[in-house]
C-alpha positions in Angstrom: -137.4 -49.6 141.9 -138.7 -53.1 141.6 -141.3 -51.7 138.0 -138.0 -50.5 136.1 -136.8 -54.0 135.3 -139.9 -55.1 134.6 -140.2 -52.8 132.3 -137.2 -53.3 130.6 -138.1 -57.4 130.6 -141.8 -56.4 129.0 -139.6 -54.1 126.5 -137.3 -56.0 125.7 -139.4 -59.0 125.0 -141.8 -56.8 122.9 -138.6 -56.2 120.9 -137.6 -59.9 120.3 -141.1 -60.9 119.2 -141.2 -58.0 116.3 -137.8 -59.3 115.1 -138.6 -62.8 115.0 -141.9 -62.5 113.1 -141.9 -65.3 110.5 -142.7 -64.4 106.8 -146.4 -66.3 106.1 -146.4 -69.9 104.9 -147.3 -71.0 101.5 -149.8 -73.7 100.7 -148.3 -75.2 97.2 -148.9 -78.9 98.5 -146.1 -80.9 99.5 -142.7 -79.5 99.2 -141.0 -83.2 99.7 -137.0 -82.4 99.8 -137.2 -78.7 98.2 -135.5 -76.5 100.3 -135.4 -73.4 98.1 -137.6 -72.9 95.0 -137.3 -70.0 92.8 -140.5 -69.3 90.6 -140.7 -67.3 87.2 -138.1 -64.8 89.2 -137.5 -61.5 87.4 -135.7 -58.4 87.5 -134.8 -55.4 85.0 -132.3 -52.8 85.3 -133.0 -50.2 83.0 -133.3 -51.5 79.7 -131.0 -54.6 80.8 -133.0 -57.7 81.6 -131.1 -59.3 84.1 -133.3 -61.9 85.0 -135.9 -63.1 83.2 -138.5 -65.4 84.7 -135.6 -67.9 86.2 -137.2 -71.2 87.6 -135.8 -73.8 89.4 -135.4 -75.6 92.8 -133.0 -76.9 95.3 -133.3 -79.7 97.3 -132.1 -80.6 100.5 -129.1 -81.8 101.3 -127.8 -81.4 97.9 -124.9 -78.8 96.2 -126.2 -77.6 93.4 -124.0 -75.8 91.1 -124.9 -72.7 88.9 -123.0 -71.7 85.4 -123.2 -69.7 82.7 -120.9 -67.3 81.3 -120.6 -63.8 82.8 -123.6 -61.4 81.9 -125.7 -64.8 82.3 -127.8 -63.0 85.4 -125.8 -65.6 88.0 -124.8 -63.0 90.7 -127.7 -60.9 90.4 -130.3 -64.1 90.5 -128.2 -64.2 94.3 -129.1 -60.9 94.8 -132.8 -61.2 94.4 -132.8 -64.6 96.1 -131.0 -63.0 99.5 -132.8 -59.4 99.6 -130.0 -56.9 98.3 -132.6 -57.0 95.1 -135.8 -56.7 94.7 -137.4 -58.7 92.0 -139.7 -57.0 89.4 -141.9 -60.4 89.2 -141.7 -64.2 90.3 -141.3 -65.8 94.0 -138.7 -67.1 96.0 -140.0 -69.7 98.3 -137.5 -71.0 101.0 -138.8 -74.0 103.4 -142.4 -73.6 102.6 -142.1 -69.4 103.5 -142.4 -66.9 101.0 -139.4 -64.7 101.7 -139.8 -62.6 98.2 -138.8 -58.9 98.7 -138.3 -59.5 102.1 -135.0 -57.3 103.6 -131.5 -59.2 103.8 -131.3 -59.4 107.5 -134.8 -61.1 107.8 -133.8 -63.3 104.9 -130.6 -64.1 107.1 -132.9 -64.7 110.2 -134.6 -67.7 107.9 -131.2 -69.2 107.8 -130.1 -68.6 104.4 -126.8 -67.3 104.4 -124.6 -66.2 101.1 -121.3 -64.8 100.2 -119.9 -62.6 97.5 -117.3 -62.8 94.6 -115.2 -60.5 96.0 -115.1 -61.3 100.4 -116.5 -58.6 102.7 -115.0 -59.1 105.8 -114.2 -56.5 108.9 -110.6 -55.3 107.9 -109.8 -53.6 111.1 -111.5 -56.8 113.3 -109.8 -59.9 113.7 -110.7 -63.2 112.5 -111.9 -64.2 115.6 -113.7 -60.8 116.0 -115.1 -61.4 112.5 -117.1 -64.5 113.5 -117.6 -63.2 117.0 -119.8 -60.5 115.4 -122.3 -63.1 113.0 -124.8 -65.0 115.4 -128.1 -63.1 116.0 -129.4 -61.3 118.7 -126.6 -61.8 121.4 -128.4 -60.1 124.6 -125.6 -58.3 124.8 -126.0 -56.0 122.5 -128.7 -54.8 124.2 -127.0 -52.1 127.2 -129.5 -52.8 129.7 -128.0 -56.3 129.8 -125.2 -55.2 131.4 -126.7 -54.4 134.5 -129.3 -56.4 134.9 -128.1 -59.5 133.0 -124.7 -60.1 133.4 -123.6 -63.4 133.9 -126.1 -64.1 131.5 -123.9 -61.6 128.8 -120.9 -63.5 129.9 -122.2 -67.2 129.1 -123.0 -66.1 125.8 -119.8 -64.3 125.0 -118.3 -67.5 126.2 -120.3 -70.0 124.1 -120.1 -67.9 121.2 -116.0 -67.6 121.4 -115.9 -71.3 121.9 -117.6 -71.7 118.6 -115.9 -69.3 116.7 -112.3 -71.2 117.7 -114.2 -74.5 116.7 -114.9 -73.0 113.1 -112.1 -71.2 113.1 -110.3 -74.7 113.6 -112.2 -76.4 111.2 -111.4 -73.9 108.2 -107.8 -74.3 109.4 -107.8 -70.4 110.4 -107.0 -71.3 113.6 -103.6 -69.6 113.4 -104.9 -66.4 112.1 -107.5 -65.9 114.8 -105.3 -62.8 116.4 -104.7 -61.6 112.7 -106.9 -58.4 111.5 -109.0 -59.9 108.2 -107.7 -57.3 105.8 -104.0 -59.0 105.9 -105.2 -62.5 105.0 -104.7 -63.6 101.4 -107.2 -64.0 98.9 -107.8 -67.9 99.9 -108.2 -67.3 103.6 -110.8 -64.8 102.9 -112.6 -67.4 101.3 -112.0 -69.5 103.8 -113.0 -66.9 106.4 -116.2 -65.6 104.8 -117.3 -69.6 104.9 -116.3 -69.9 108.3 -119.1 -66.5 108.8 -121.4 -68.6 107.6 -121.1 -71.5 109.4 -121.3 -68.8 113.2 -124.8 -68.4 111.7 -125.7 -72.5 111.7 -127.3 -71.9 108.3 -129.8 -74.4 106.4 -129.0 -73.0 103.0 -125.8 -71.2 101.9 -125.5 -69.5 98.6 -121.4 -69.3 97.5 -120.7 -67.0 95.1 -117.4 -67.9 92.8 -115.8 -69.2 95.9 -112.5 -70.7 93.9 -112.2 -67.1 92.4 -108.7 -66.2 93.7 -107.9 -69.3 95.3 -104.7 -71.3 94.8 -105.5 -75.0 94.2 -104.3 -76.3 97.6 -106.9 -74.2 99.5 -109.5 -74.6 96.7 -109.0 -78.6 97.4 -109.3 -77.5 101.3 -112.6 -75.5 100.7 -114.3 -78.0 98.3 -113.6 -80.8 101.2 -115.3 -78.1 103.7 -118.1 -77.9 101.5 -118.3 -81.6 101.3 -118.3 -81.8 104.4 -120.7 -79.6 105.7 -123.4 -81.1 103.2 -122.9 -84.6 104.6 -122.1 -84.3 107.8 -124.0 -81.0 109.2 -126.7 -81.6 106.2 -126.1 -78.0 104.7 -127.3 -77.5 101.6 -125.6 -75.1 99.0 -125.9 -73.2 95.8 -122.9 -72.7 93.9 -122.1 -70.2 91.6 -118.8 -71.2 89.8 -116.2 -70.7 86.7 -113.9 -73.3 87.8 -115.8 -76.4 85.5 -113.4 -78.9 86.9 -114.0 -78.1 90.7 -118.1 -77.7 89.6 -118.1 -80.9 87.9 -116.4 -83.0 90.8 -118.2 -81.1 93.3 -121.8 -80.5 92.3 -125.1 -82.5 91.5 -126.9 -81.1 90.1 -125.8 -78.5 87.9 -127.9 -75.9 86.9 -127.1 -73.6 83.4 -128.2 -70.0 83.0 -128.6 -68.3 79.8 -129.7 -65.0 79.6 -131.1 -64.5 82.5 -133.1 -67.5 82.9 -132.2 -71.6 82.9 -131.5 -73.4 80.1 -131.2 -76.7 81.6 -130.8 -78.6 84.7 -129.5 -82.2 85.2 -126.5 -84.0 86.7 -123.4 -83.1 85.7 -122.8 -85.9 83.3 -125.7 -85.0 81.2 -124.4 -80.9 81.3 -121.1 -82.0 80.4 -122.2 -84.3 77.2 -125.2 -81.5 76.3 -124.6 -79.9 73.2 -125.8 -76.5 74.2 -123.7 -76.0 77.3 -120.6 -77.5 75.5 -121.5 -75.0 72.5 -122.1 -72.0 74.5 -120.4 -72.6 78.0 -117.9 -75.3 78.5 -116.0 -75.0 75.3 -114.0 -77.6 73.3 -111.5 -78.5 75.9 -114.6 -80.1 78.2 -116.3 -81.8 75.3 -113.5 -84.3 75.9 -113.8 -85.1 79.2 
């Protein structure tokens, strides 16, 4: 009786070690304060080149926006950057690793964490079941836990509620926490799919259009969040927006896509004043900012 849960320990351990396995390091030379770098990335569909051989890096600590108008390659540059693509050519780099090609839930485990245009939350869960769900490898999802390891199951499922009502709290969803996801508005799902991100303690998170939808008092509420989190916590962010106003205020740098691939880079002062961007992507109305 005393081999079976050693066995299950020996198993079990086996199992962790496969699903931790780092993606190998690359030896460019000093990376200094890039976090992510994105190398000559490509990617065709058919005879549409969605991307086409994007370069460009993020540093720490930084929120970096990304505009362009809509075919530009944006949201699918996310998609090869997070796994849910994968790129005909190029590299992604993220803190020294190369994590090109590699599947969205390893991509996930190197703490890069993303959202999408339109929010894909648990409809029939709760909010606080929503977040509840996001950290890694809870031992109890494993059954044998629940014999042999309970208190340990317990003291997890503990510390991970706790945390959830923290974020939860922080995102001002406190209220809802009892409420299923699918009846929040379009703002709290925002507001809810950052929140997921934050259960995951991310280095990196990748926000895709998160003002889409959003009325401007919540918008004002997220951008503080995302402020916030940069400063305080030291995440870092790339920030796919339309909202010029809320990227301007909020962003630095700002990077500009063009068919598939950057046209420039710089601080947003320089973006806003460039005659390409206010030609092709800002329009008239920000030239006189």
């Amino acid at each position: 009786m005393l081999l079976y849960p050693v066995l299950i320990g020996y198993y079990q351990r086996m199992i962790e070690k496969q699903e931790t396995a780092s993606s190998p390091a690359v030896n460019d030379g000093d990376q200094g304060d890039t976090l992510l770098s994105v190398r000559d990335l490509s990617k065709r569909f058919g005879g549409l080149q969605a991307i086409n051989r994007a370069s460009f890096d993020v540093a720490r600590g930084t929120i970096t926006g990304l505009i362009g108008p809509n075919g530009a390659g944006k949201t699918t540059l996310f998609g090869a950057i997070t796994g849910f693509h994968r790129p005909d050519s190029g590299r992604v780099i993220l803190k020294g690793h190369d994590i090109t090609g590699l599947e969205p839930h390893a991509i996930f485990a190197h703490k890069l964490c993303r959202t999408f245009q339109i929010p894909r939350e648990h409809q029939s869960m709760t909010v606080l079941e929503n977040l509840m769900l996001v950290p890694p490898q809870q031992i109890g999802e494993r059954f044998w836990n629940a014999w042999l390891r309970p208190s340990a199951v317990r003291a997890q499922e503990k510390q991970i509620h706790d945390q959830a009502l923290e974020v939860m709290e922080f995102v001002s969803l406190a209220h809802l926490k009892d409420e299923y996801a699918g009846n929040l508005s379009g703002g709290q799902k925002k507001l809810l799919e950052l929140a997921r991100t934050l259960m995951a303690e991310p280095d990196i998170v990748l926000l895709d259009e998160p003002a889409a939808g959003v009325n401007r008092t919540l918008m004002k509420k997220l951008a503080q969040n995302i402020e916030y989190l940069r400063r305080e916590r030291g995440i870092t962010f790339l920030l796919i927006e339309h909202d010029m106003d809320l990227v301007m205020s909020l962003c630095d740098p700002v990077i500009v896509m063009s068919e598939g691939t950057k046209l420039m880079q710089g601080p947003p002062d320089a973006v806003r004043t460039d005659k390409r961007v206010l030609e092709a992507y800002l329009g008239a109305r920000h030239g006189a900012a």
